[in-house]
C-alpha positions as CSV (number, residue, x, y, z in Angstrom):
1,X,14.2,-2.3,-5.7
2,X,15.9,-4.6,-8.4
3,X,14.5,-7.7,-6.8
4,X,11.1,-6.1,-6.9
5,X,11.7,-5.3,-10.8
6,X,12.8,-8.5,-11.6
7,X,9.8,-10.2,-9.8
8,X,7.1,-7.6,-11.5
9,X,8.9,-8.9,-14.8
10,X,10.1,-4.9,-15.2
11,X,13.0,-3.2,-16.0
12,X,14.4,-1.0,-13.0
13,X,14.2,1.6,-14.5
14,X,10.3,1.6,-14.9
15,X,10.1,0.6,-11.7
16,X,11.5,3.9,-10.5
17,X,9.3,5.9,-13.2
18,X,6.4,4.7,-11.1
19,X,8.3,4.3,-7.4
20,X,10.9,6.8,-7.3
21,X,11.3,5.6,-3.8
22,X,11.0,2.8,-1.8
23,X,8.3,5.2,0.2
24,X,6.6,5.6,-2.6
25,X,6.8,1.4,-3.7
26,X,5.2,0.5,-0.3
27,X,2.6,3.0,-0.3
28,X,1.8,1.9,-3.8
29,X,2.2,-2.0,-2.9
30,X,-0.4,-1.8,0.0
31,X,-2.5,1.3,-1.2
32,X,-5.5,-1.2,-1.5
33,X,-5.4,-2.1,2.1
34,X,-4.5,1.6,3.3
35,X,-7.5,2.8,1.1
36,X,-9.9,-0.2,3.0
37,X,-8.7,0.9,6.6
38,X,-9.5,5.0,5.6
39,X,-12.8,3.5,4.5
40,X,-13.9,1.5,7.4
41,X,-12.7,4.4,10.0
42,X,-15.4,6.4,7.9
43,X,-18.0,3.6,7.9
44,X,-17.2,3.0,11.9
45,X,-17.3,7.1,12.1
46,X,-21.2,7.1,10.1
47,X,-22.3,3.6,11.9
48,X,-25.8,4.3,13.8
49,X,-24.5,2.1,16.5
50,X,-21.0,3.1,17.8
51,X,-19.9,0.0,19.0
52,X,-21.1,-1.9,15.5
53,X,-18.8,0.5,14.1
54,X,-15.9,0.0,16.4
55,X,-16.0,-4.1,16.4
56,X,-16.3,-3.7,12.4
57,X,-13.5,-1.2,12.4
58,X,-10.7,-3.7,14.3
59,X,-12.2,-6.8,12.7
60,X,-11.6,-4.9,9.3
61,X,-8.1,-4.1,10.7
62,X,-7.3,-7.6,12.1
63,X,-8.8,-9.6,8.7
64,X,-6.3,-7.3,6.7
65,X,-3.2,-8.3,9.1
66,X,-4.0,-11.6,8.6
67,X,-4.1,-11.2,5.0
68,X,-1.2,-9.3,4.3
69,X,1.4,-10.1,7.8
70,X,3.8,-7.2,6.2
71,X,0.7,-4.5,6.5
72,X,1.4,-3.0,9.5
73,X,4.8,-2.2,9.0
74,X,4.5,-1.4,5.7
75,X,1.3,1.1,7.1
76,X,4.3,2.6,9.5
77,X,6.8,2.8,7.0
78,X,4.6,4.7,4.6
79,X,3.4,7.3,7.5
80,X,6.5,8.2,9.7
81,X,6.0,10.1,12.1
82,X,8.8,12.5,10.6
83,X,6.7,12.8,7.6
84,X,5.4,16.0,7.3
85,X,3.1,15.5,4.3
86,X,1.8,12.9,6.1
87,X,0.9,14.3,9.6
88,X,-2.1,15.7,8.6
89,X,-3.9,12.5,7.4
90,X,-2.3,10.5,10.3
91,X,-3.5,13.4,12.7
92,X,-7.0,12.8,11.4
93,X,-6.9,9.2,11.6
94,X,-6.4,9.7,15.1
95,X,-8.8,11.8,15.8
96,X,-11.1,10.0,14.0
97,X,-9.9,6.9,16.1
98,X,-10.5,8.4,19.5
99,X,-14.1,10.5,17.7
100,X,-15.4,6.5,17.3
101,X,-13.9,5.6,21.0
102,X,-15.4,8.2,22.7
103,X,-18.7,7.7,20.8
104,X,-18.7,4.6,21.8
105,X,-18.1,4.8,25.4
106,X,-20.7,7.5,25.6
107,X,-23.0,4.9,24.3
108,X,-22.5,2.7,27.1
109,X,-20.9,0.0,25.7
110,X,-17.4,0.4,25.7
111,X,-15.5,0.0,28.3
112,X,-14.4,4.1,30.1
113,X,-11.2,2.6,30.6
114,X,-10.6,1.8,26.7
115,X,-7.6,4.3,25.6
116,X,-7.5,4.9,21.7
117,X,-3.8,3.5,21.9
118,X,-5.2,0.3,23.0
119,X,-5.7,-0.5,19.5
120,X,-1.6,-0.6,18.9
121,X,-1.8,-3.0,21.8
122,X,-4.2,-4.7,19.8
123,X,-2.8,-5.0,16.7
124,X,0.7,-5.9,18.4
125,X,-0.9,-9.3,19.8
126,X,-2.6,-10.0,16.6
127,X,0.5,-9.5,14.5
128,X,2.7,-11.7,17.0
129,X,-0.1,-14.4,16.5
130,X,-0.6,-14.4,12.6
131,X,3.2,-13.9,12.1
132,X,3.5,-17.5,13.8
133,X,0.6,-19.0,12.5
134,X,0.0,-17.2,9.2
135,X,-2.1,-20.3,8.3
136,X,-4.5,-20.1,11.2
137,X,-7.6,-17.8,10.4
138,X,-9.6,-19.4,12.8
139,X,-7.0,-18.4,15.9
140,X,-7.4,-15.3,14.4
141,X,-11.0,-14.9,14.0
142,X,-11.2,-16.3,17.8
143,X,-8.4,-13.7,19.5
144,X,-10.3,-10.6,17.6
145,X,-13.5,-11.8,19.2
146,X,-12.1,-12.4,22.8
147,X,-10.3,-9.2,22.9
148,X,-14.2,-7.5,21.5
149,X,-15.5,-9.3,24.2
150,X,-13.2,-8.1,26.5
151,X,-14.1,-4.3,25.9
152,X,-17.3,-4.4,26.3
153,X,-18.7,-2.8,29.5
154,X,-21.1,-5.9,29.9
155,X,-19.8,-8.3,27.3
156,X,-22.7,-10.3,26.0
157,X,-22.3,-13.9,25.8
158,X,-22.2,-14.6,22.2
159,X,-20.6,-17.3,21.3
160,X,-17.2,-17.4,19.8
161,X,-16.0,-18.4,17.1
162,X,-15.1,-22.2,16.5
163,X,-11.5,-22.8,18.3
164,X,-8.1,-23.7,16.9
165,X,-6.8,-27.2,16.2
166,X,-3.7,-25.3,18.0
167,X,-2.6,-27.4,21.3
168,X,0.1,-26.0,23.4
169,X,2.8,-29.0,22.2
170,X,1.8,-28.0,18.7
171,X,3.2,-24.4,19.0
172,X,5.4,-23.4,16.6
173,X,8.4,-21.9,19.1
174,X,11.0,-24.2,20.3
175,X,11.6,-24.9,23.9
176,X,14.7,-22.2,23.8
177,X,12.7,-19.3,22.3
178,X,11.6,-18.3,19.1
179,X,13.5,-20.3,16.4
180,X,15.3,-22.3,19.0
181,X,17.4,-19.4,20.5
182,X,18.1,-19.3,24.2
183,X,16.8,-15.8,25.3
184,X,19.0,-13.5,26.7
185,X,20.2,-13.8,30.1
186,X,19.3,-11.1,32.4
């Protein structure tokens, strides 16, 4: 908290009048972005075509990954599970979630085998690829509309986005494992 007060040009102090916790500083720090995934899981919920609203929805969630890598587990951290005054809007969100899912596969166009937690799966891959290449929208913008493309009970054959300049000598993880670590032996 005090290096967060020194870099906000604030006294500590005032820092906890406004964030009395460190709960409290991440919600407020990425409340913008918490406040723009509750919005698009409404818009994806009122969309007239369900699977519009589902591509918009993880395209929404992807594009705000890649704009703000500590998002997600700053989104965890600020809804625990343990949290009780919390449950209720992460129960909805989930529901919500699996409302737009269903919805969607009803319509015909997403795959039946599509589970709501697919979307942790998801967002796991994206965040392992924009933490390496934080840089790289394009990889981003590309992965998003694979994985789309994947879901889709008869994926159309729209063309995706330009690729990568990425080759696979020009990945940023050493021989050894990430940061040149040998990984552990089993």
């Amino acid at each position: 908290m005090a290096t967060v007060a020194r870099r906000a040009g604030v006294g500590v102090a005032t820092l906890y009048r406004h964030f009395p916790t460190r709960d409290a500083l991440v919600r407020g720090a990425y409340a913008q972005q918490m406040e723009t995934c509750a919005r698009a899981l409404t818009e994806a919920l009122a969309a007239p075509d369900p699977w519009q609203g589902f591509q918009q929805l993880v395209e929404t969630v992807c594009a705000l990954q890649r704009e703000e890598r500590g998002f997600p587990a700053a989104f965890v951290a600020a809804f625990p599970e343990t949290a009780s005054e919390h449950a209720p809007s992460r129960q909805r969100a989930e529901r919500d979630f699996t409302t737009l899912v269903r919805r969607a596969q009803t319509s015909g166009a997403l795959r039946a085998d599509f589970h709501p937690s697919d979307l942790a799966v998801v967002l796991l891959a994206h965040c392992g690829l924009v933490t390496v290449l934080p840089d790289d929208g394009a990889a981003s913008r590309r992965l998003v509309a694979y994985l789309l493309q994947s879901f889709r009970t008869d994926p159309p054959n729209k063309p995706l986005p330009p690729p990568t300049a990425l080759t696979l000598r020009s990945l940023p993880i050493a021989p050894d494992g990430p940061q040149g670590r040998r990984p552990p032996r089993a």
